[in-house]
C-alpha positions in Angstrom: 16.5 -17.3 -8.0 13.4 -18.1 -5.7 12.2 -16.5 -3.0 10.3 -17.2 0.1 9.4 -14.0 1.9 8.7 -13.3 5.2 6.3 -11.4 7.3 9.1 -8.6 7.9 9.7 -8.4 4.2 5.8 -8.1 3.2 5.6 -5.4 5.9 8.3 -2.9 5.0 7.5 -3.4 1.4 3.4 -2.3 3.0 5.2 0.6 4.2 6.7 1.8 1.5 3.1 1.6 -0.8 1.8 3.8 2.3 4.6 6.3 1.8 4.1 6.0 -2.3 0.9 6.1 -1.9 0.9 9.1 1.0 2.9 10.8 -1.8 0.6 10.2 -4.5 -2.5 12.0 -2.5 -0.9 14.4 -1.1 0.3 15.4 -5.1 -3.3 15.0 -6.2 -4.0 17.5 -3.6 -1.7 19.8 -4.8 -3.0 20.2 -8.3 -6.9 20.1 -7.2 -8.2 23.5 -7.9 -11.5 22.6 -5.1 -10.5 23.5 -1.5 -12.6 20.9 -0.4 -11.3 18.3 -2.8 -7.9 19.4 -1.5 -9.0 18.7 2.1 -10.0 15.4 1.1 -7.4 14.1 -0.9 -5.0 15.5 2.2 -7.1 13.1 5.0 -6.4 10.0 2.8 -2.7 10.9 2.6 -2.8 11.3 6.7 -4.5 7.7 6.5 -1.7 6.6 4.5 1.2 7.4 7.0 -1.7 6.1 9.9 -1.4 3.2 7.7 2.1 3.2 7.3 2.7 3.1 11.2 0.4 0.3 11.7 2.4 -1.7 9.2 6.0 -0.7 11.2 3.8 -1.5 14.4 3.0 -4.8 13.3 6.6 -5.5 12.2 8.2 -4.5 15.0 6.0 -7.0 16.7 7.1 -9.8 14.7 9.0 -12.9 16.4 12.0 -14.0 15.5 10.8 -16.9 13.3 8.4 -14.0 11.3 11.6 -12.1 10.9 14.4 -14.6 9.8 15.6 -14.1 6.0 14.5 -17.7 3.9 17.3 -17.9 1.8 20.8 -17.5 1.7 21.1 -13.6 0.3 24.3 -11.8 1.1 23.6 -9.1 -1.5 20.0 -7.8 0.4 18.5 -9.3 -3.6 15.5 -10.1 -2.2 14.9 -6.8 -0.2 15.9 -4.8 -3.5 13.2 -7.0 -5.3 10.8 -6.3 -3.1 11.5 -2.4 -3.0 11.0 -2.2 -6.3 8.2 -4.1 -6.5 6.8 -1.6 -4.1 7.6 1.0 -6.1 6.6 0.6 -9.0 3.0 -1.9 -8.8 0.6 0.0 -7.1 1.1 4.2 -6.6 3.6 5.1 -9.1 4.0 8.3 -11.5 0.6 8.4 -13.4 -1.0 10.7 -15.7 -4.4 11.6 -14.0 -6.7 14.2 -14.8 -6.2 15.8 -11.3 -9.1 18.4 -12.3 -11.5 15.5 -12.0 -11.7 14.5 -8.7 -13.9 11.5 -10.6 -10.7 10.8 -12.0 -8.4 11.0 -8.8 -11.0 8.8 -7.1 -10.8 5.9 -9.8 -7.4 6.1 -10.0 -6.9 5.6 -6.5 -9.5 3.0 -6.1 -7.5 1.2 -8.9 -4.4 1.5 -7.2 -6.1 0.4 -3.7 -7.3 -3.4 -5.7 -3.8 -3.4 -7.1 -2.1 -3.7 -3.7 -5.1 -5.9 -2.5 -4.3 -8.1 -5.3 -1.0 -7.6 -4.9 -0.9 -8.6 -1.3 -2.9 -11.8 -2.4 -0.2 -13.1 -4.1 2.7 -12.1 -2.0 0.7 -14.1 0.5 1.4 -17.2 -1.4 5.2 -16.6 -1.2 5.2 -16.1 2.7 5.2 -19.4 5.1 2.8 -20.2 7.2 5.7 -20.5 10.3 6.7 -16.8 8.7 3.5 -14.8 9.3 1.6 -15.3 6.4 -1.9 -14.7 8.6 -0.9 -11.2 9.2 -1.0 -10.1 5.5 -5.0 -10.8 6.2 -4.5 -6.7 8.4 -2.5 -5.4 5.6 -5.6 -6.4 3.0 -8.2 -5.6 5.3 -6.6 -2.1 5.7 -6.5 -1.4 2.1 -10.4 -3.0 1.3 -10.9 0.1 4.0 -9.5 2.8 2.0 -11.7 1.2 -1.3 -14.6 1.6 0.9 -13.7 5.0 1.7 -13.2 6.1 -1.5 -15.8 4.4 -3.3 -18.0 6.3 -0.6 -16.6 9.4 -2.1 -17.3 8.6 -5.8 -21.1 7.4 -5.1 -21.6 11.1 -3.3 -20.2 13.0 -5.9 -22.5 10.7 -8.7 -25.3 12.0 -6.8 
């Protein structure tokens, strides 16, 4: 079966990377050994669920038209997809070397050009006349939190 997604379905599925990736900081903080490594990590997990309520923002401010399901889909297949999709391409269960806060720091950067590149091609699926310009906030948001970190590694390289 093919989809077409809408805006609605590209945000809740943003929210839910926020959450995973919230999660997945907020772990990293919880094995780093460096109070100030712990701080840090902890910040980006706060900018995560900032993140995440811009993205429920930003659906709840959808039209109608941005909202409306594409196919028939009695079942909610589409949502499910998407929910696992979420789950499972960007911030999932990874082995990282949380004693390197190197390590965290790639890892999340990689995980931060995964979404990006994942929100690229989830724009493709969404209809213009279904919000497929505001997936240009979601990826800006996310090229933010790259800059941030990459910010992070270049100091500690020093």
């Amino acid at each position: 079966m093919s989809y077409d997604f809408s805006a609605d379905n590209i945000f809740e599925m943003a929210e839910q990377m926020e959450r995973n990736g919230a999660k997945f900081y907020r772990k990293s903080a919880e094995n780093a050994a460096d109070p100030s490594v712990k701080k840090l990590l902890l910040q980006i997990a706060a900018m995560e669920d900032a993140h995440e309520k811009t993205f429920a923002a930003l659906r709840a401010g959808l039209n109608g038209e941005e909202k409306k399901a594409t196919v028939f889909d009695p079942e909610g297949e589409s949502v499910l997809y998407l929910r696992a999709m979420a789950d499972t391409k960007v911030f999932f269960e990874k082995e990282i070397d949380v004693s390197s806060i190197q390590e965290v720091f790639k890892a999340a950067i990689l995980a931060e050009k995964d979404s990006i590149v994942f929100y690229l091609g989830m724009k493709d699926l969404v209809p213009d006349k279904l919000g497929r310009n505001k997936l240009d906030i979601i990826i800006k948001e996310e090229m933010g939190h790259i800059r941030i970190l990459s910010n992070e590694l270049i100091a500690l390289n020093k």
